[in-house]
N, C-alpha and C positions, 0 to 999 in steps of 0.2 A: 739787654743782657749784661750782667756784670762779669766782668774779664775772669775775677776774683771767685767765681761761684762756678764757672763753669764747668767743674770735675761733676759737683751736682745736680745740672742739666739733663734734662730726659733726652733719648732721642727725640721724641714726638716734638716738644719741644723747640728743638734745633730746627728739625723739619719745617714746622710753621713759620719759625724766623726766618729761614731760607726764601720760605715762600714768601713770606711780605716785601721782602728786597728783593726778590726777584721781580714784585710789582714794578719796581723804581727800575730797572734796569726796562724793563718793556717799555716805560714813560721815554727814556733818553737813543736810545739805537738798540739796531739787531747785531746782535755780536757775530763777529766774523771768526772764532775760529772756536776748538773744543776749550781755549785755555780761558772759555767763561770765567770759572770758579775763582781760578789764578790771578787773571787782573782785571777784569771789572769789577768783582767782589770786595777786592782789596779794599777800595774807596770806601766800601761800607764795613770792612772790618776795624779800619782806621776811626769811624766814627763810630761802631756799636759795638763792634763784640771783637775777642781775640781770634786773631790771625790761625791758630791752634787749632780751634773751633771749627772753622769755615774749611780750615784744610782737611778734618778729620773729616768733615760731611762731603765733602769734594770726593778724599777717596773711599769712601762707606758706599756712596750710588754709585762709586765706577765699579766696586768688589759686590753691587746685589746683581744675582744673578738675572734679573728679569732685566731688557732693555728698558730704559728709560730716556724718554723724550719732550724736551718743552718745546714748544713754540709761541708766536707773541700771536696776535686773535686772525693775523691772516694767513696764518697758517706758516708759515719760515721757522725754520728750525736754529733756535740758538742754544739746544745742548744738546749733546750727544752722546750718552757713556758710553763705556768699554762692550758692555750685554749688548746694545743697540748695534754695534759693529760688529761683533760677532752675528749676530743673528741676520742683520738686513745685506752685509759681505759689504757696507760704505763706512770708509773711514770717516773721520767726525770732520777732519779741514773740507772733505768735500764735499759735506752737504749741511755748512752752515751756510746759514739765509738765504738756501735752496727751499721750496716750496715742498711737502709733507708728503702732499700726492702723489708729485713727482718721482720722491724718493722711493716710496712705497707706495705704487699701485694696489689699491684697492678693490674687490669686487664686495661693493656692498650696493642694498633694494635702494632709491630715492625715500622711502619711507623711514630706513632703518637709519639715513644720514640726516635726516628732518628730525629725528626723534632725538640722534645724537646731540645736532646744533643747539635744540630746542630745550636740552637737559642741561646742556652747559651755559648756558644765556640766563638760564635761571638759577647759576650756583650750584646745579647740583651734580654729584658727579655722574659719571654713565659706563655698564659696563656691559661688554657684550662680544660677540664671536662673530670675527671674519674672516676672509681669505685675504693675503696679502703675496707679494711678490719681489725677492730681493734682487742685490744686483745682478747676478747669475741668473734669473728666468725664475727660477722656482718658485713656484707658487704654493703656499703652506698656509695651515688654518691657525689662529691666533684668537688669544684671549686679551683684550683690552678693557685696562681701567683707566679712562679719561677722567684728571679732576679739572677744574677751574679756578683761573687767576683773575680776579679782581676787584679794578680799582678801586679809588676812593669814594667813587661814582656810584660802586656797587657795578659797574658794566664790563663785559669781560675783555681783559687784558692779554691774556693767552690761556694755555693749555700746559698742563702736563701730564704725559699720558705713559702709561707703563705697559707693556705690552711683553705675553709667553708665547713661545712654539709650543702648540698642545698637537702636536701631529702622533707623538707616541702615544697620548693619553686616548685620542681618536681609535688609533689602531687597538690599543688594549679595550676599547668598549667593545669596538665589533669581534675582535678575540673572544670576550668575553659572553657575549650574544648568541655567537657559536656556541660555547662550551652548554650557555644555557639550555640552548634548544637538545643539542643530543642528550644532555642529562635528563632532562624530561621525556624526551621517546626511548630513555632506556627503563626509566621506573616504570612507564605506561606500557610494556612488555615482559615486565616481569611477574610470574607467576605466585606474589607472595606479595601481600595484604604492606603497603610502603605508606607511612605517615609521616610528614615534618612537621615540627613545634616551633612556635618564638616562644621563650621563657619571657616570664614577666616575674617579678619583684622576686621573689628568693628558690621558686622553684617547689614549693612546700606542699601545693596541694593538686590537683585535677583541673583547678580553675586559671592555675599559672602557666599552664600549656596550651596555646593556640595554634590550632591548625592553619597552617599557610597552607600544607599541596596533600594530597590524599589520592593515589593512585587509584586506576583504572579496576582492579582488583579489591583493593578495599573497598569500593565503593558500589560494587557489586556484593561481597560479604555482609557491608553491613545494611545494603536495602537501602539506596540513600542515593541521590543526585548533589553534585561537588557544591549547588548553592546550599543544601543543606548544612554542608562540615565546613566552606570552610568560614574563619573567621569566628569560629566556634572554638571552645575548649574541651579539651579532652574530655572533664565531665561530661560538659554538654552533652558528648556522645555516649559516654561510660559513666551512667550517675552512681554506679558504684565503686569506681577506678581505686580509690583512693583506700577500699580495703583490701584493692589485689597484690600491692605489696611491689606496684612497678614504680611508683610515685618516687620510691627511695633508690633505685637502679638509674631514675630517668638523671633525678638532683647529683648523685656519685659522677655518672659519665657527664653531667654539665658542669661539676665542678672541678673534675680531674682531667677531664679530656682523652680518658682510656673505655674504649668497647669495652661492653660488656653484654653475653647471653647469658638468657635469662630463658633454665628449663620448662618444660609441659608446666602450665598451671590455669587452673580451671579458674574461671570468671561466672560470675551468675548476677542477673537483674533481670528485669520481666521479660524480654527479648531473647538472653543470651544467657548457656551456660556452657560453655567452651571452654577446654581448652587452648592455647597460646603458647608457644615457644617465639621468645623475642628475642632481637637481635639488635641494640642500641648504640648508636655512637652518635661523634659530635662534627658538626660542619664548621668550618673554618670563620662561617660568619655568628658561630655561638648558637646556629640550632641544632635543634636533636632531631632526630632521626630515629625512627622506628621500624623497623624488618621483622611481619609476624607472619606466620602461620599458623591455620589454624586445627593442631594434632589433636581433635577431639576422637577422633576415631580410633585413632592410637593406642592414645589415655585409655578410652572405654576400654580396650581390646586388652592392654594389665594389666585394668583394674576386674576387669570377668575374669582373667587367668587363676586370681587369687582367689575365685569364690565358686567358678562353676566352670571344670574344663569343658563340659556339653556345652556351655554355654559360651564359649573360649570358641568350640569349633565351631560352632554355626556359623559367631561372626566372624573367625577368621577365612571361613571356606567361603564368604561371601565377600573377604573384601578381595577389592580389586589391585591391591599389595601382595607383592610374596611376601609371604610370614612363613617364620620357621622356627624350631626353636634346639638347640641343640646342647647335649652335655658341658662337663666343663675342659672337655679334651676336643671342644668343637665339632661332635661329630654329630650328625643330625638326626633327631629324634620324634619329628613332625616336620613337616612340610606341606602349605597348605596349595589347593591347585591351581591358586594366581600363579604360584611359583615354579608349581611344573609346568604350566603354560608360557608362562613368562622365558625359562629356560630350556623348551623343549624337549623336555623328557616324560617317558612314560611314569604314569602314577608308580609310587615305591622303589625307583629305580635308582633316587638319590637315598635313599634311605642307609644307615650306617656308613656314608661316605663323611669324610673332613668337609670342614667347610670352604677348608684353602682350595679344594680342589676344582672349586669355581671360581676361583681369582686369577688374573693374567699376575702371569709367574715374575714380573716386574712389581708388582704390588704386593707379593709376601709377605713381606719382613714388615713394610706399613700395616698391614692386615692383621698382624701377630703381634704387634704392638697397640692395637686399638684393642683386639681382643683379650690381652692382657690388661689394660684399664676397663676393660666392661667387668673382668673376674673382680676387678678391685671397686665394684658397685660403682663407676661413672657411668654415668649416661652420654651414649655416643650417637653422633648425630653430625654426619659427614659424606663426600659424597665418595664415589667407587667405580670400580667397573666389575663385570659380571661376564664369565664367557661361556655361553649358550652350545648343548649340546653340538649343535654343527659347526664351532667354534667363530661365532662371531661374537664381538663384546659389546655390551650396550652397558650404556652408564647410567647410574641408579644412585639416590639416594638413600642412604641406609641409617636407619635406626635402630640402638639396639640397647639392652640394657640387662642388669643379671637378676633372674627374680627370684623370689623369698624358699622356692624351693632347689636352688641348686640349681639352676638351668638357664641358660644366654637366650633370650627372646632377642629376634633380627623380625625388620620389617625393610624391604626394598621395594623403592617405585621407580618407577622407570621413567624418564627423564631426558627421555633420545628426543622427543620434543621441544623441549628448552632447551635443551642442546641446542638443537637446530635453531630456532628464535636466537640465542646466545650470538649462533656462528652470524646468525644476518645480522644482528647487529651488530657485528665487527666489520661485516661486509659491508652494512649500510654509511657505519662511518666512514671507512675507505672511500665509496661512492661519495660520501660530502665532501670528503678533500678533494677528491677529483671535482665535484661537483663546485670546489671552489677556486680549483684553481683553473677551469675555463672560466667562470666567472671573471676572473685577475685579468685573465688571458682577454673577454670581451671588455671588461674596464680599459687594457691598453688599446682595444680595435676603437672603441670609443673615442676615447681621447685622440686618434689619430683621424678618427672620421671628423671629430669636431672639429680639429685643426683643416682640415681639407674643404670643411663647408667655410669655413672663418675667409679661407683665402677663395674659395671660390667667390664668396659674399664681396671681398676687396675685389678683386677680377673683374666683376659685375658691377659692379659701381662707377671704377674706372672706364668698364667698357659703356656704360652711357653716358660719362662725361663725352668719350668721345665722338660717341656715335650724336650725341648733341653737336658737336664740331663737324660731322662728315656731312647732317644733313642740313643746320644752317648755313653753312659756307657756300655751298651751291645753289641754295636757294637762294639767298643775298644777291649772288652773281644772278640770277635768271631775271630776280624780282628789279635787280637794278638795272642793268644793262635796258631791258622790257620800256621801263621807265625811258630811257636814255632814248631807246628807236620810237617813241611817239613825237619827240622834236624833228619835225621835217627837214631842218636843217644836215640833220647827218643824213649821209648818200654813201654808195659809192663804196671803196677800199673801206673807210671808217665804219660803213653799215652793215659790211661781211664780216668784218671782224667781229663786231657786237653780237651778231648774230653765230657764230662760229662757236664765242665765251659762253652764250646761251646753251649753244649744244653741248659742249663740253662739261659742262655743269648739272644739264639734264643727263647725261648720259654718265658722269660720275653718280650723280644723287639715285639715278635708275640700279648702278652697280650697288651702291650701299644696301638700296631695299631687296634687289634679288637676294644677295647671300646673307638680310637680315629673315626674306622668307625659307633662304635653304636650310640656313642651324636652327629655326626654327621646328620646321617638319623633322628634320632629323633628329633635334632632343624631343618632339612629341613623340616616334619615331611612326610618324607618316609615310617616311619616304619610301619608294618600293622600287622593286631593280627591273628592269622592262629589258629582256633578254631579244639582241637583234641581232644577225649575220653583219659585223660591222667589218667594210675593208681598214686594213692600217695604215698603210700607204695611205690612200687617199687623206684619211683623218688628220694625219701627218700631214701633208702635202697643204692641205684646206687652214690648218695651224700655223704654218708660215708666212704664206701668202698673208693673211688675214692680219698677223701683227708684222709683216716688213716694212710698209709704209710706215708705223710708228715708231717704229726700231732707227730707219733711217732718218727720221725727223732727229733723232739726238745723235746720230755721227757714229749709232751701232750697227755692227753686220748681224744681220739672223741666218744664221745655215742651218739647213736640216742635211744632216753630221752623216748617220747612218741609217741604215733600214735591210731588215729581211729582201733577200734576191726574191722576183715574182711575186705574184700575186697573192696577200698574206688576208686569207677574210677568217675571223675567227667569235664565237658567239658570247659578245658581253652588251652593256647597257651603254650602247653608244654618247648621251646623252653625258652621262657619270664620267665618262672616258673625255669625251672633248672639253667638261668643265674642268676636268684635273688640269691638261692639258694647257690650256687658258691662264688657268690662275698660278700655274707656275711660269705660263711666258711674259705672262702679264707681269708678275714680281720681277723676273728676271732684268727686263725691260726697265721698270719704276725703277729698281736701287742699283741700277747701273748708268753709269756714266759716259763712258767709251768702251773700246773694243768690239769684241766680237758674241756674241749668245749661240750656243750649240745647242740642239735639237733631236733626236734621234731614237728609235729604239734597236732591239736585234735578241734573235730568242735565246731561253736560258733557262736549260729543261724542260720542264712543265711548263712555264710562265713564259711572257714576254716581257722584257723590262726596259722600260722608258725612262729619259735622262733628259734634263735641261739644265745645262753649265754655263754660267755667267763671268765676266769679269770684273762685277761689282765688289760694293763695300763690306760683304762678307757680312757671317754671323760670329759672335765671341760663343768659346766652346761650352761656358754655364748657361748658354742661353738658346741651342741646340735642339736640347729635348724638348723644351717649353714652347717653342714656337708653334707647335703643333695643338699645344690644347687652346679650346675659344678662349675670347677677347687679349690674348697674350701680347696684341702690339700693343694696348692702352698701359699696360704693364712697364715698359721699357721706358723708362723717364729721359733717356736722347734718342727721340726717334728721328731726327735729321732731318724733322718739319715735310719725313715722308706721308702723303696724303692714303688715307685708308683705314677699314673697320677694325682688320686687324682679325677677319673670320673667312678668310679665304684661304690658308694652310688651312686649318680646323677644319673647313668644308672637304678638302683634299682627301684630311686622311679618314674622315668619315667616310667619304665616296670609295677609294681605296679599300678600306676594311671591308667594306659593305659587296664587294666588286670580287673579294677574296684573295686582295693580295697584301704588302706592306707598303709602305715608302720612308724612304731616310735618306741622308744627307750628307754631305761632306763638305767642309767650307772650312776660309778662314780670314779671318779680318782682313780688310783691304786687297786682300787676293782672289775674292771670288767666289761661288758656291754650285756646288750643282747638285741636284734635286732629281732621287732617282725612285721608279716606285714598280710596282710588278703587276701584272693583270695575269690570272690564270688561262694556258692556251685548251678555250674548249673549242672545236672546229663544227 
């Protein structure tokens, strides 16, 4: 680059120059901090280009918006702009020549990072969409453009990779998807003939309008299944279109972007000779829109008015419209007997009445305002309401218009039907909001169950590293010791001890596998409650005895503390009951040192509630809850080289639950715990 020309340097340019020295910087070290640009570059501004230059590029990628990130081919990060920290929450000094992964956790397929590696090894760049995670947790979907740096080799040197938060763009599609889907079940509900167009070249003829969507309704009018239209042009369907005179209404509203209807006008080709009242406007993405009906009946019924009243009444006493036709002081002059039926009155009975006097007295002055544009020859075509002899109102569609002899022709159809369609589909929408925000609402249950399985999955992993430890250890012991008693030479004190380490060891490895068979049947849920007349005292009593010689082996007293006066026998699953029992005297025992271990129950309402209070090492209070769910000791990363699976709470309070009572705990570090639970008293 010359110093001298650089006012007329492209960006692009600049950029690729960037890139070539940044080769040479990958050759020599990974830069330790964000001030890249500043002084490593310098060296090379000294020898190629002005200082000006490199600074302007410097701060041009710190002011683009999108993060940008280089690194050299193993991946260490030696730039970092200003987008890059904002976006990933790591400032630049702390995560140069930190490794990429590290910084931003990725979730991408083994396939999609094979393709990645494999695009960039060959030069080329690679772009694509994944989930990443900054330094706060947040996990957000990202658009990456990875290009490649290299050497002289042609072999890659590093990367630079520019990456967006597209999490709004995400949200705006399914926004978007939404909006699509009800706009489609609201056209495929409506009762009037709904076609959309793409314009092609100027808009000129029948052949520049293609059908994208043609509703439910059209498509019954025109005799015709949706492979038929779409992808077709309006011709196609209308090979006379182009002399109905919409071709120039369609071009107006595609060129101005203002609605416009378009009155009754007759259409003819070998199929069709209808009538059409259109309704045309413009969509925001430049199609058009067509809203017809089809008023052939109508039409017919003015154009007989002018040629044959006999012929006037036939069809109007046959159609299924109230038709009417009244002076120009609106008072009514015919009325045909859709209309006395329609408004429950006997034949003749509206006759010489105003017209007003079937409009809800809020619609007057609107009423007298339309019927003043019908005097002045508009054709009106609007909707209303109508209030029925016994004074109920139904809402109608009125058309109406002034004809050649002095007299306001009205035709109303009744409309309480689409009404109703109308109102559900306001209701239906409703129901999709709701409908989506349980959805949100199962998206959060998700994501919290996912979490819950993630750490069960950790729990379970942990819990067979250990349970790998509970049952080789005592196995070692049995398989060695075993070894050791075939030398005749040991006798005596030496040969009871070996023998002793044996039992010990058999009767640990025998406890690992019972309460690896209890949480087992319990999470299949095998287990079943076997209801016996069980004494407490005694069970009590058989509970102490049983671990006092063990207790006294380590310099602890065991008392059994309290107990119900008399004879206390009451109907549970004695088995359930003397395992709880066990494994909380048993804990008590293992993480106790000295002192004393308390025992006891005593009633307490409905239930009996049993306690075992220790002097031991206690539990920490975030750690309380947890003890109780499986594998939770493999979990505790200082367990104080205490020996066990770590499913002996967990079996507790399964037994417990299951038994119908609770159990919880009171404890605290170094001071002790005692462990209290409830059995329901059934006698």
């Amino acid at each position: 680059m010359n110093k001298n020309n650089s006012s007329q340097i492209s960006l692009q340019e600049k950029y690729d120059y960037l890139k070539t020295e940044f080769k040479q910087v990958l050759k020599g070290k990974i830069v330790k901090s964000s001030e890249f640009f500043d002084e490593e570059i310098n060296d090379i501004i000294e020898r190629k280009d002005s200082k000006e230059n490199i600074f302007f590029l410097k701060r041009l990628i710190d002011s683009v918006g999108d993060a940008v990130i280089a690194t050299d081919k193993d991946g260490r990060i030696i730039y970092w702009n200003r987008s890059a920290e904002k976006l990933y929450k790591w400032k630049a000094e702390k995560v140069i020549g930190k490794n990429i992964v590290d910084v931003t956790p990725t979730k991408t397929s083994k396939k999609q990072a094979d393709e990645l590696i494999k695009t960039l090894i060959n030069g080329d760049t690679w772009q694509g969409e994944f989930e990443v995670q900054d330094k706060n947790g947040r996990i957000f979907p990202i658009h990456v453009t990875d290009s490649p740096v290299l050497d002289e080799n042609n072999e890659l040197a590093g990367v630079i990779g520019v990456s967006k938060d597209i999490s709004e763009y995400k949200e705006l599609v399914n926004e978007l998807l939404m909006k699509e889907i009800r706009f489609r079940e609201l056209i495929y509900t409506i009762n009037s003939g709904i076609v959309i167009y793409e314009v092609k070249n100027e808009g000129l003829t029948g052949e520049d309008y293609i059908i994208v969507e043609f509703n439910q309704y059209a498509l019954q009018h025109e005799r015709k299944n949706k492979d038929e239209v779409i992808g077709k042009s309006l011709k196609d369907i209308r090979p006379n279109i182009d002399d109905f005179g919409l071709i120039d209404v369609f071009r107006k509203v595609w060129k101005t972007g203002q609605a416009e209807f378009i009155p009754a006008k007759q259409y003819v080709d070998k199929n069709f000779s209808n009538y059409y009242e259109n309704r045309v406007f413009k969509l925001p993405g430049g199609e058009i829109v067509a809203v017809y009906d089809d008023v052939t009946v109508q039409k017919k019924v003015e154009l007989e008015l002018r040629t044959s009243e006999k012929r006037f009444r036939t069809i109007t006493e046959d159609s299924p419209d109230a038709i009417f036709i009244t002076d120009l002081n609106g008072h009514f002059r015919y009325i045909n007997n859709s209309a006395y039926t329609m408004l429950g009155y006997a034949q003749s009975k509206l006759k010489g009445k105003n017209f007003i006097e079937i409009i809800p007295p809020e619609k007057h002055e609107m009423m007298q305002g339309l019927f003043q544009k019908a005097l002045n020859n508009e054709h009106i075509f609007t909707e209303t309401e109508l209030v029925k002899k016994n004074g109920n109102v139904i809402p109608v569609d009125l058309n109406a218009m002034k004809l050649p002899n002095d007299k306001i022709y009205g035709s109303c159809r009744d409309i309480t039907e689409r009404k109703k369609a109308e109102k559900k589909i306001i209701q239906q929408n409703k129901e999709y909001e709701s409908i989506n925000e349980e959805l949100l609402q199962m998206n959060n249950e998700l994501k919290t169950a996912k979490n819950k399985a993630e750490e069960s999955d950790r729990l379970k992993s942990a819990f067979l590293t250990n349970m790998s430890h509970e049952i080789r250890t005592p196995m070692n012991g049995i398989m060695g010791f075993t070894e050791l008693l075939k030398n005749p030479g040991i006798k005596g004190p030496q040969q009871k001890k070996f023998i002793d380490i044996i039992q010990k060891s058999g009767a640990r490895m025998l406890d690992t596998i019972n309460n690896l068979i209890s949480i087992s049947k319990i999470e299949s849920g095998e287990t079943e409650i076997n209801y016996s007349q069980v004494n407490i005292k005694e069970i009590m009593q058989d509970n102490v005895l049983f671990f006092k010689p063990e207790a006294e082996k380590k310099g602890i007293q065991l008392k059994l503390n309290s107990q119900p006066e008399g004879i206390l026998i009451i109907k549970t699953d004695r088995d359930k009951l003397q395992s709880v029992l066990t494994n909380l005297t048993k804990n008590a025992i293992k993480y106790s040192k000295k002192g004393t271990i308390k025992t006891g129950c005593y009633l307490n309402n409905n239930s009996i509630r049993f306690f075992v209070q220790d002097e031991g090492i206690g539990i920490p209070k975030d750690r309380q809850k947890a003890i109780f769910k499986r594998f939770v000791q493999a979990d505790i990363e200082d367990r104080k080289a205490f020996e066990g699976s770590g499913l002996g709470l967990a079996i507790c309070k399964s037994y417990v639950d299951m038994l119908g009572g609770e159990i919880w705990l009171k404890s605290e570090v170094n001071a002790g715990s005692t462990f209290i639970f409830t059995v329901p008293f059934q006698v």
